[in-house]
C-alpha positions in Angstrom: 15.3 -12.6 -17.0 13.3 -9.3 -15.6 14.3 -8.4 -11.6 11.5 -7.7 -9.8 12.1 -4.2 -9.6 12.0 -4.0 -13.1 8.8 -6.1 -13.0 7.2 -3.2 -10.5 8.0 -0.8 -13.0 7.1 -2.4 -15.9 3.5 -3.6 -14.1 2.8 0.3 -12.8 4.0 2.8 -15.2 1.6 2.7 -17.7 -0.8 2.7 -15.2 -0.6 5.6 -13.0 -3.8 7.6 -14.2 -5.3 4.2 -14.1 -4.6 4.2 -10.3 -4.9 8.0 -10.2 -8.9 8.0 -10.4 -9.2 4.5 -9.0 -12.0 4.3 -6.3 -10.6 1.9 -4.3 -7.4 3.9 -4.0 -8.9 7.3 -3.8 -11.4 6.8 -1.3 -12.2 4.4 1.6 -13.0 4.1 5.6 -9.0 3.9 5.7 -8.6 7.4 4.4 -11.4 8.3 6.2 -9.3 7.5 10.0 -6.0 9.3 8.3 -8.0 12.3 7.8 -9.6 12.2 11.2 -5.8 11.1 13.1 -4.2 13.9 11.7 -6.8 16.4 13.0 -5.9 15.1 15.9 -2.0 14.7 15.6 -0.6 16.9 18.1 3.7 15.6 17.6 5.9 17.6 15.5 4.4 18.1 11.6 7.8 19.3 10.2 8.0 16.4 7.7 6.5 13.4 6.1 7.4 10.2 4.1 5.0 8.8 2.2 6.7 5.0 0.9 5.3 3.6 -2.0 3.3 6.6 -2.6 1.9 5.5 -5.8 -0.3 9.0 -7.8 0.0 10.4 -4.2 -3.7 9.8 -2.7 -1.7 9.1 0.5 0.5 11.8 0.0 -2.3 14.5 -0.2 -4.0 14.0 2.9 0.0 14.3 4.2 0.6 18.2 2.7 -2.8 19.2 4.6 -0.8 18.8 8.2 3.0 18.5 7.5 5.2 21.4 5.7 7.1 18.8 3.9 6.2 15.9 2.4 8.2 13.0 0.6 6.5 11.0 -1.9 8.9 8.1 -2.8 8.2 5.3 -5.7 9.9 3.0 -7.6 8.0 3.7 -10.8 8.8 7.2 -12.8 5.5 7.6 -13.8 3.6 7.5 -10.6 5.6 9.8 -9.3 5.2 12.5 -12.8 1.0 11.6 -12.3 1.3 12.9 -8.2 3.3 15.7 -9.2 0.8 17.2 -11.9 -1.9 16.4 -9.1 -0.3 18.3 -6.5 0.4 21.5 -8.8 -3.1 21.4 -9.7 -4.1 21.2 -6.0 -1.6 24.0 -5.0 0.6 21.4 -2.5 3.7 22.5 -3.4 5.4 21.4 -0.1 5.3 17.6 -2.0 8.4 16.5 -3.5 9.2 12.8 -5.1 11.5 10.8 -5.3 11.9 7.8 -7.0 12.9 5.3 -4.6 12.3 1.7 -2.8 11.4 1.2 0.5 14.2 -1.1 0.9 16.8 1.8 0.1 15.7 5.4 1.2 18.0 7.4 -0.1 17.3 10.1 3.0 19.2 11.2 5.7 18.5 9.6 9.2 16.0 10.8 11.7 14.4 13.1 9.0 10.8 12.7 9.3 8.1 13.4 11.8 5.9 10.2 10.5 6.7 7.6 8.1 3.0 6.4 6.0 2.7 3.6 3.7 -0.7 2.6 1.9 -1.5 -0.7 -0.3 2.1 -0.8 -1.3 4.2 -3.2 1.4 2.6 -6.1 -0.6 5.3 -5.5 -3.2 8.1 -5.1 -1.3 10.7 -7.3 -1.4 12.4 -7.2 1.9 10.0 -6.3 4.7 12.4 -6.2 7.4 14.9 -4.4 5.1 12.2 -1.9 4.7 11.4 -1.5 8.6 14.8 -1.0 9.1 15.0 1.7 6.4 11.8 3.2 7.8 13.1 3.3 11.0 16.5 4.5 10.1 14.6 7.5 8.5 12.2 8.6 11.6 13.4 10.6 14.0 13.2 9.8 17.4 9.4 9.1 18.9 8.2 9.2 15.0 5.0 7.6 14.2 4.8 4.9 11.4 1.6 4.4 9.2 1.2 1.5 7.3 -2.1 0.6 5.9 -2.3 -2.4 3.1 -4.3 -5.7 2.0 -4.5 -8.6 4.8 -3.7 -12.0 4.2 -5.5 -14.7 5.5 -4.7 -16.8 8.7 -6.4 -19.8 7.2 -4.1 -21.4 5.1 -6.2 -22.7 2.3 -7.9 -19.2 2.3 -5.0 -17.4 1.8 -2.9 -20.2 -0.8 -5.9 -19.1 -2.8 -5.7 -14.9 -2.5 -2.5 -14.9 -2.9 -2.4 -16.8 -6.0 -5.4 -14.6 -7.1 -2.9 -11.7 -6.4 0.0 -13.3 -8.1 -1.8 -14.1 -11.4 -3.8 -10.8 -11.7 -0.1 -8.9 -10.6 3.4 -10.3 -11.2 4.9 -7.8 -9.2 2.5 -8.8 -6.1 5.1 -10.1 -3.4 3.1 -11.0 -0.1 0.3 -9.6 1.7 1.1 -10.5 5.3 -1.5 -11.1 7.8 -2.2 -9.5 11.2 0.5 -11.5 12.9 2.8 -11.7 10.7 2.9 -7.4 10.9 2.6 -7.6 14.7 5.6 -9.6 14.5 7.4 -7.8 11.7 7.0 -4.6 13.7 8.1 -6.2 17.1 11.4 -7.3 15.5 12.1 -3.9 13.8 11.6 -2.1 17.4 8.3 -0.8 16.5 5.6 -0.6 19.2 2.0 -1.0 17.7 -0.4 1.6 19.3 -3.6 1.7 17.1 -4.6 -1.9 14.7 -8.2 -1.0 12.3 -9.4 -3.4 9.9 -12.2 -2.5 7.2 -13.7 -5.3 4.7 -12.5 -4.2 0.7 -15.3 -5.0 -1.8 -13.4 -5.5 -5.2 -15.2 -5.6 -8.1 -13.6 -7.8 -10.6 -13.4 -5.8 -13.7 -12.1 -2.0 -12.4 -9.9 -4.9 -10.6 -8.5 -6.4 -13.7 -8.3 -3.2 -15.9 -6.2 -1.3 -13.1 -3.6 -4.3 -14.6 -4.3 -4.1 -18.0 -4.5 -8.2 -16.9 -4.3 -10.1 -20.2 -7.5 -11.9 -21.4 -5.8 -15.3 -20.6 -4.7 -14.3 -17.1 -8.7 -13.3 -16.9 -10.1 -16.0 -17.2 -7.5 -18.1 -15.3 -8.5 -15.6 -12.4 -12.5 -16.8 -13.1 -11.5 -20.5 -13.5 -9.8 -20.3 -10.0 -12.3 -18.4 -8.4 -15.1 -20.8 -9.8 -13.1 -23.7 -8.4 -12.4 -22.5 -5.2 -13.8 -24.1 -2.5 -16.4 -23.4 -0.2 -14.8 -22.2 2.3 -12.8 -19.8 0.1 -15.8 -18.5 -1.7 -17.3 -17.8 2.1 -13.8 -16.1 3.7 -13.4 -14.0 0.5 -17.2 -13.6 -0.6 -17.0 -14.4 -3.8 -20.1 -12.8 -5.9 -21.7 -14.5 -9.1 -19.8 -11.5 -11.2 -16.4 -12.0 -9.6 -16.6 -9.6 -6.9 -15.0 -10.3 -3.8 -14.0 -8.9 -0.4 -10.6 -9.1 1.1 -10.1 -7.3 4.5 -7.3 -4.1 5.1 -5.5 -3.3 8.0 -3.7 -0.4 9.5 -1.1 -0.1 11.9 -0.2 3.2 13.7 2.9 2.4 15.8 5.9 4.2 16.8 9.6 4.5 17.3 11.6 5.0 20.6 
């Protein structure tokens, strides 16, 4: 029987350079607002954590405003693909460390500002995690999380998730606006800044990033093709098997 960390691991390592020159992961409106709130970040820029930092598109924008910056994954790989990146770009000031967000293995109150970018969906224990994350900030630190939404309707999001599930085995939940608000509340979090963008998929760069077996394919086209109408509406499904799911970012902070 595999654990699901070793599911993570086993789902992501071969795939690093895969996620490396993604588009969906190395560009976006998202990355756009990081770029333009750290311009504007005026609190301490000591150091940064960057949880579930995959090949370190996160992490990059990070090193252009903080001396030091963490770059923590579970998967060995990910973390060997950011670090030849970051040489090549000349951002020595990131190190890894392979790690999940449920256990940081960092002191407490060591970071400036805690980020986190299409990665919560596989964590096992979100409130583990917030606890961890805010065990790790230091006082007044800022906390960035930015991933896929779920969907409040229930029969729209039964049906992402299980397109989620089947496409990645190591998908755990992606939680919707409320259920973040909440999570965040409970962890002692105050949410300052909430941005959603729309995330057109296209369904084969989609599947490949998985290496997604040709059975588990066309489940994922059988399910899509039987969804219902108001499914195929919420999520847009296109005639090719594109679709658009939503993001949404969270800047809050710590007392």
């Amino acid at each position: 029987m595999t654990s699901h960390e070793q599911t993570v691991a086993q789902q992501f390592d071969p795939q690093s350079q895969r996620y490396l020159t993604s588009a969906v992961h190395a560009s976006g409106p998202d990355l756009i607002w990081i770029d333009n709130w750290l311009k504007t970040y005026e609190g301490p820029a000591s150091s940064a954590l960057d949880v579930g930092s995959g090949p370190g598109h996160l992490s990059f924008r990070l090193a252009q405003r903080f001396e030091h910056v963490a770059a923590a994954d579970p998967s060995a790989s990910m973390l060997r693909t950011l670090s030849e990146a970051a040489a090549q770009r000349g951002m020595p000031q990131i190190a890894t460390q392979i790690a999940r967000a449920e256990a940081l293995p960092f002191a407490a109150a060591s970071f400036d500002l805690v980020a986190t970018r299409y990665s919560a969906h596989h964590w096992l224990d979100v409130p583990r995690a917030l606890q961890e994350i805010r065990r790790v900030l230091r006082p007044g630190g800022r906390l960035l999380i930015l991933d896929l939404l779920g969907e409040d309707s229930p029969l729209v999001d039964t049906h992402f998730q299980a397109l989620e599930l089947i496409r990645d085995p190591s998908h755990v939940r992606d939680y919707t606006t409320a259920e973040w608000q909440a999570q965040l509340r409970a962890a002692g979090f105050r949410v300052q800044q909430f941005q959603s963008w729309p995330v057109r998929l296209e369904f084969q760069p989609w599947v490949e990033r998985m290496a997604v077996p040709a059975e588990l394919v066309a489940l994922l086209r059988t399910l899509m093709a039987r969804a219902p109408q108001e499914v195929q509406a919420q999520l847009k499904f296109e005639v090719d098997g594109a679709f658009t799911p939503r993001s949404g970012l969270f800047l809050a902070s710590a007392p």
